[in-house]
N, C-alpha and C positions, 0 to 999 in steps of 0.2 A: 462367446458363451460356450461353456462347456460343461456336457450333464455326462456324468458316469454312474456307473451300476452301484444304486442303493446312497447316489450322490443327493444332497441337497443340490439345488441351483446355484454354481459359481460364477459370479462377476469376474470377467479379468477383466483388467484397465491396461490396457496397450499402452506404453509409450509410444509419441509421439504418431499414435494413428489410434481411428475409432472401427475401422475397417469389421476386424474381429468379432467386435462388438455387434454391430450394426447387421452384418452377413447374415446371424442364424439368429436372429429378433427379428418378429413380427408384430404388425401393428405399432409400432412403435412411433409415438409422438414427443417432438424434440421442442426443445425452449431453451431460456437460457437467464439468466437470474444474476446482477451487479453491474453489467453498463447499460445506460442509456440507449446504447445506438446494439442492435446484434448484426453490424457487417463493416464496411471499412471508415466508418465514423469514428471510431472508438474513442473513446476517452483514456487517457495516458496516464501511467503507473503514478507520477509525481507532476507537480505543478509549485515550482518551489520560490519564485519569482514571476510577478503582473506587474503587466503596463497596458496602459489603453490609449488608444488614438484620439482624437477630437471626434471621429466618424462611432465610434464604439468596435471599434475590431480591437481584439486582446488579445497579447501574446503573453505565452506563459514559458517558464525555462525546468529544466530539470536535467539531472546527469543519468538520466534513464526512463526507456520506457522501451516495456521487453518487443514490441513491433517499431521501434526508430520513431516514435513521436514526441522526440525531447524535444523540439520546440514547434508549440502549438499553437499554431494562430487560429482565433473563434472569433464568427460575426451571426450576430442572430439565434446562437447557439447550434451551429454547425462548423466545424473546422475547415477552413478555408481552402487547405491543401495540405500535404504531406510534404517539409522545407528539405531539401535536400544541398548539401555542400559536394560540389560532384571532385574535391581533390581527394584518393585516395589513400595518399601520403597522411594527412593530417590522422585517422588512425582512431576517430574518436566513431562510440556507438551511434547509430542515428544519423547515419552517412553521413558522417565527418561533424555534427551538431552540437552534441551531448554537450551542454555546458552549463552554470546558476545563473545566468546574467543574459535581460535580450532587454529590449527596447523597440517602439515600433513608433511612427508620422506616420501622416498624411502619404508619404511615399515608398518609406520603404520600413522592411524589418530587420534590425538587427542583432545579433547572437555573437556572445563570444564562448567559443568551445575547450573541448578541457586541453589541447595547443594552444591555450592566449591568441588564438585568431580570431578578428572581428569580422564576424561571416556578414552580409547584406544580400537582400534579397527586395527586387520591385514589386512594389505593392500593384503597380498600375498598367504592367506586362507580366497579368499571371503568376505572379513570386516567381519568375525566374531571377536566378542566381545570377549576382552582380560583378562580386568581386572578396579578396578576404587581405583583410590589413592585418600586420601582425603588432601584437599588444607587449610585446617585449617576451623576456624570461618567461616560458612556462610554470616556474616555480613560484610565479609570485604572478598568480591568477588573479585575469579579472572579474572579481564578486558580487558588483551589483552595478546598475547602469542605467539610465532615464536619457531621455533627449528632449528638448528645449528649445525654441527659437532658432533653428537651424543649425545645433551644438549636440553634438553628440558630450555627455557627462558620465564619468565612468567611476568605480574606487577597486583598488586592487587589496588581495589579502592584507598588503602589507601596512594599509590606510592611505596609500597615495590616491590621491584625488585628481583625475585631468578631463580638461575639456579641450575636446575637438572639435572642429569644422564638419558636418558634414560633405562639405565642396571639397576639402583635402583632410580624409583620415590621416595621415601618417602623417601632422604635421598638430604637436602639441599644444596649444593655445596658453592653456594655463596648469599649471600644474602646484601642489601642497601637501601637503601629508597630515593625516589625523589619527592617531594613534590607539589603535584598536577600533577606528572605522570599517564599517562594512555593506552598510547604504549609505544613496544618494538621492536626494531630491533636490528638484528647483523649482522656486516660486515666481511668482508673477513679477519681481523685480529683479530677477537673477541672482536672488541671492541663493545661497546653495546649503544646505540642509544634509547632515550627516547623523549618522547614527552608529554610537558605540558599543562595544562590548560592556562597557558600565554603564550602561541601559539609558545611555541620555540621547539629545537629539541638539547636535551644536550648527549652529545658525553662521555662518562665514558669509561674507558681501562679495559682489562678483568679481571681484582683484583676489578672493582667497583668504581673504584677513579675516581673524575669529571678532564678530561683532559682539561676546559675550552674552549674547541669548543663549537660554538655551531651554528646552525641553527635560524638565531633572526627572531623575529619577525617581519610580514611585511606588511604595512597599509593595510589594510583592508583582508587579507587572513585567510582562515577558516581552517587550517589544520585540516585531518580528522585521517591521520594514518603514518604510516611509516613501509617499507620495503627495503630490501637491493636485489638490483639488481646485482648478483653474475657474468651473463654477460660481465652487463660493468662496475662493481664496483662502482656505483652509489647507492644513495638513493633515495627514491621515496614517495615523500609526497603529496598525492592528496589537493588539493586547492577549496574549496568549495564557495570561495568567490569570486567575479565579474568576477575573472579569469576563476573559472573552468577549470583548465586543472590539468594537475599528473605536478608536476617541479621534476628536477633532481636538486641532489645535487653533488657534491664528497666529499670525506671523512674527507675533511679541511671545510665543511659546505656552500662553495662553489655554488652559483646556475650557473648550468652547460649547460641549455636546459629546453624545456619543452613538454610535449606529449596531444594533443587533441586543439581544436578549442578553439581560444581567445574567453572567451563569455560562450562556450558552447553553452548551448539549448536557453539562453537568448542571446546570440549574433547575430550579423547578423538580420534573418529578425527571430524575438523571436516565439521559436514556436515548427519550423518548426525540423525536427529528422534528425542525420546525423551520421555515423559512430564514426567521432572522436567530436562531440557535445556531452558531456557529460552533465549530471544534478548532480543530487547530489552523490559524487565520495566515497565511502564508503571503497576502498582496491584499490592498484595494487600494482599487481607482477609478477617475470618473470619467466622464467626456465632454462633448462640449457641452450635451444640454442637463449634465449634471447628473446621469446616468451614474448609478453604481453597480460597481461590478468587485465582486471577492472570489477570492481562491483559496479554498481549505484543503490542505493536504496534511494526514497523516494514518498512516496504513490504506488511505485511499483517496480518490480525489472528487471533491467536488465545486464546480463552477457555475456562477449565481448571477444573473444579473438584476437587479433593481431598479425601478425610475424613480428622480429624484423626492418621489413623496415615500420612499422604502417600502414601493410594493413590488414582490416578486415580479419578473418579466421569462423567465426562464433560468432553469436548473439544468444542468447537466450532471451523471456522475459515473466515476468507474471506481470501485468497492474493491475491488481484486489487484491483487498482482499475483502472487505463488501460490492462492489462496485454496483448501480443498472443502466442500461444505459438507457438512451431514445433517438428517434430520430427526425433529424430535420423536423417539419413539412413539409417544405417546399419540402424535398426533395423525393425520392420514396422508402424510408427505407433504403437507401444506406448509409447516414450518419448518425452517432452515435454517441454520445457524452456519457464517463463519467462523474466522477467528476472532472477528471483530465487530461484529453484524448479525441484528435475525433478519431474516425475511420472511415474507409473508408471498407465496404464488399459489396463483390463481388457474386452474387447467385450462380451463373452459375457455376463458378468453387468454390463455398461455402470456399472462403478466406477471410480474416480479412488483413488491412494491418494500418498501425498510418501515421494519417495524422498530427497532429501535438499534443504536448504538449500544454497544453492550462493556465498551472498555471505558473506564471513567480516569483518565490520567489525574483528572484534578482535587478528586474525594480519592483516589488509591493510588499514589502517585510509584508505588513501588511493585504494581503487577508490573509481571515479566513481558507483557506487550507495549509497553510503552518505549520502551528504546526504538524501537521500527517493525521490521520484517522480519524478524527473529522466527515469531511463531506462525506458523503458514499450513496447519490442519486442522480441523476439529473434528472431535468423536463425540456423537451424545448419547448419553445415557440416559435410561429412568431406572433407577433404584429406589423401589418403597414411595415411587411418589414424589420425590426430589430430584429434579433435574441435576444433571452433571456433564461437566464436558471437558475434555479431556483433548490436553494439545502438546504437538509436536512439529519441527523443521521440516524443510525438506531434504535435513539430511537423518533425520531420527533419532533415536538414541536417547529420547529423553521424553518424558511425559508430565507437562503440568496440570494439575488438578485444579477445577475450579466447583465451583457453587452458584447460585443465583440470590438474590439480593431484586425483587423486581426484574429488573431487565438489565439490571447488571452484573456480571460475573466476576467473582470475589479468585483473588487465589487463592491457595489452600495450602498445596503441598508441591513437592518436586522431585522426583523422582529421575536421578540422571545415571548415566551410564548403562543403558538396556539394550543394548542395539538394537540392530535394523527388526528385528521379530516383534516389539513390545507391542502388543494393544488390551485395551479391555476389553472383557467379555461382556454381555446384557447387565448382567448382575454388579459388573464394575471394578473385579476380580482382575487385576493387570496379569498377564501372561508375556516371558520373554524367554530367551534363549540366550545363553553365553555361552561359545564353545560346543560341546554333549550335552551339559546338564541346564533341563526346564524348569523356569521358576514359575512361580504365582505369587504376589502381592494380594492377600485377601480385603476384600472390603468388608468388613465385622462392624460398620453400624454406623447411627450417626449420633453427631453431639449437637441439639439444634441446628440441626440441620448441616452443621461442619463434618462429609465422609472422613470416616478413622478407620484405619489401615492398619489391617494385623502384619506382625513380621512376613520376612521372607519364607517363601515356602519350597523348599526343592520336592519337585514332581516325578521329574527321570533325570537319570546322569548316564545315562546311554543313548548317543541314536538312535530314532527307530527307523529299522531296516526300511526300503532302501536306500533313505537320505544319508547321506556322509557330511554336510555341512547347512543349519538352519537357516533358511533365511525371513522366512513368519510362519506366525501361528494365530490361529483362527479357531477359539471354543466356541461352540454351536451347544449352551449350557442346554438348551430345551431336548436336543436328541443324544447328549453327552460326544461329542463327536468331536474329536479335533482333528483341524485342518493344517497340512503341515506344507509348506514351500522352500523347496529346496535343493540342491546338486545331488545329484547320485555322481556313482565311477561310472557309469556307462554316458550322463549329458553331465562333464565337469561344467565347472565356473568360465561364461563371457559374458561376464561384466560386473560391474560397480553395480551395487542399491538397489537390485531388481529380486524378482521374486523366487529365482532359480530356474532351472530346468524341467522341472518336477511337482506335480501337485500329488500330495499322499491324501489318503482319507483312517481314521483310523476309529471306528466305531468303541463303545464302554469305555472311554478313556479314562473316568473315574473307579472305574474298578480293575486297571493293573492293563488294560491291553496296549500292545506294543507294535500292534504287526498289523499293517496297512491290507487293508478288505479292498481298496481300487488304490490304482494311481494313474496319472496323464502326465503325459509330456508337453507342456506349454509350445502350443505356438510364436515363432518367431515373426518380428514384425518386420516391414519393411528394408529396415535399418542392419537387422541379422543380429538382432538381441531378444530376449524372451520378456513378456510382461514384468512392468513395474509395478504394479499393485494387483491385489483381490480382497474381495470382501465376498461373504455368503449369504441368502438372499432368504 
């Protein structure tokens, strides 16, 4: 924190330390808002592949999760351990893990990481690390993976399908190929269950032969995976498409039933969170006493388990990966908005709870947040009474415009190439920097509520002294005041994306002044770099 003469209150946001922060704040009470757990439980960036054991422990896979918990084993809805691969040759995030494919018995857990090595770990000596088989060519990864009857079942990118021994990895049992496969399930009779890119689900008997079953495909359905529910002798192929629910099949391909809210999160009034309202359905499966358990990941993760009459048993969730939140002006810092999320926290008793989903892939399947982590800021606005919010990367440079619609945000417009300086002001007014000269993006009104944006506006085409290169800007419209971040000649440029060396203050900016009334030299962090971000309070 840093206050100068005739300054407003400046936030700096330290990279990589809160130090700064923390030092010259007082009173200051901390919380924290998008996982579950606030200490070394966390829940992991992605969860892209489930399997569950007879006992109900569930292991999930993913090629990332920015603290190494790409593969995560939960019992009870606590993570069991932190899985570690101690060779550090193999080179992969997540100490040597990171992979889409794990499988887990009664004894042990298995992962193959993004080296085609089949990592194993003892369930029954603590997940200590066993041993790692290797799965052929790296280039031709293996994708998805179930174990069976003492058979480890694997399919690689390429569709080849093998099953192995548990008692001897490295010795192929049966092997086939299915063409544009990329799950793998087995049933109660060994037959083996595959799932293609032409959205079916083909039925092969345990020698490998296509028994011509098969699971067809079904307008508009997104199958994501397949699991065999031992249970009720059912298959389980989550539905990502309008439907959003898990359907059952039986063993003749059969649709038998289905599990979760028609719609999902886009169903009903879109939005809003509900135990069996899923989003994007990434796994389910059961255990022995028919326990269900789902994994929905997308832009976030959350893990669900149910007893077999489909009542809630435990939730878990982690909301965030790059994510930065801001709140609504309007309100008394009690709501929160990601990029993909409101929240709702509570001081008093220092709780977070989701008020709603706010991205609707399925009613707007072409906002810019649906491809993944693209977008990873939000800025909100109140202009006239209409909420707005307003998003950018972690690398900047661009700002999408949104709207509300309920609780869900519309896109609007796009606004690319503004570098690292662009943000709006209260009023909604974009301010950026290219090179000398400052622009402004007017916001002149709205159309039912759709912000319309007058032209470009060039503001100055000169530095103002001392800065020699911009790196943000910050209107403070209520005391006309712009805030400027940036190098001078005297603290040049060390580093990428940060805020500069330099904070200026330049009071009447709307009425022609050029010439900074204070300025401060940011302190450096830790690391021997100067803050990443500021906002004015």
């Amino acid at each position: 924190m840093k206050t100068l003469k005739g300054f407003k209150l400046i936030l700096i946001l330290i990279l990589m330390t809160d130090s700064f922060v923390f030092g010259q704040l007082n009173n200051v009470i901390t919380g924290y808002v998008g996982n579950t757990f606030p200490d070394d439980r966390w829940v992991q960036n992605y969860a892209e592949e489930l399997d569950v054991s007879s006992d109900g422990t569930m292991v999930t896979a993913s090629i990332w999760d920015e603290s190494g918990r790409c593969i995560a084993v939960w019992k009870d809805g606590n993570p069991a351990t932190l899985l570690q691969q101690p060779d550090p040759n193999d080179g992969c995030w997540g100490w040597g893990t990171a992979g889409s494919a794990a499988a887990i018995d009664d004894n042990y857990v298995y992962a193959v990481n993004c080296r085609n090595n089949l990592n194993r770990w003892n369930r029954l000596s603590k997940y200590s690390f066993v041993d790692k088989t290797s799965m052929g060519d790296e280039t031709d990864l293996v994708v998805g993976m179930t174990s069976s009857g003492g058979d480890i079942y694997l399919i690689k990118k390429s569709g080849i399908v093998q099953k192995r021994s548990i008692s001897n990895l490295d010795t192929v049992q049966l092997t086939f190929t299915v063409p544009g496969g990329y799950e793998v399930a087995v049933d109660g009779d060994s037959n083996i269950w595959v799932l293609t890119t032409d959205k079916e689900v083909l039925k092969y008997n345990s020698s490998g032969l296509n028994t011509g079953i098969k699971i067809a495909a079904q307008t508009g359905w997104q199958p994501s995976g397949v699991n065999y529910d031992a249970y009720n002798g059912l298959l389980l192929v989550p539905d990502n498409g309008p439907r959003r629910q898990v359907i059952k099949f039986n063993t003749s391909g059969v649709q038998v039933g289905t599990f979760g809210d028609l719609g999902g999160i886009s169903g009903g009034t879109p939005g809003i969170p509900g135990d069996l309202r899923f989003w994007n359905i990434s796994g389910c499966d059961t255990d022995a006493d028919g326990n269900i358990y789902v994994a929905l990941n997308e832009n976030a993760v959350s893990l669900r388990k149910f007893n077999s009459s489909g009542v809630k048993q435990w939730e878990v969730n982690g909301m965030f990966f790059t994510d930065v939140c801001s709140i609504d002006p309007a309100s008394d810092g009690n709501a929160i908005y990601s990029v993909n999320e409101h929240f709702t926290y509570d001081y008093t008793y220092q709780q977070w709870s989701l008020v709603a989903t706010t991205c609707d892939r399925i009613n707007h399947p072409t906002d810019p947040r649906v491809p993944g982590y693209d977008e990873s800021s939000a800025l909100m606005r109140r202009v006239d009474g209409n909420l707005l919010m307003f998003t950018t990367n972690m690398y900047a440079g661009h700002l999408q415009v949104y709207r509300f619609d309920g609780e869900i945000a519309i896109h609007c417009q796009t606004f690319s190439e503004l570098g690292w300086s662009c943000l709006p002001d209260k009023n909604g007014n974009i301010w950026y920097a290219l090179g000398s000269i400052i622009r402004k993006i007017p916001l002149i009104g709205f159309n039912n509520g759709v912000p319309v944006f007058g032209p470009v506006e060039i503001v100055s085409q000169s530095l103002p002294a001392p800065i020699i290169s911009i790196e943000r800007l910050e209107y403070d419209a209520d005391e006309d005041v712009m805030y400027i971040g940036g190098w001078t000649a005297a603290n040049p440029s060390n580093g990428w994306g940060i805020i500069g060396s330099t904070l200026a203050r330049y009071p009447n900016w709307s009425t022609g002044n050029r010439i900074a009334s204070d300025t401060a030299i940011m302190p450096l962090c830790f690391s021997g770099y100067y803050p990443k971000a500021m906002s004015y309070l």
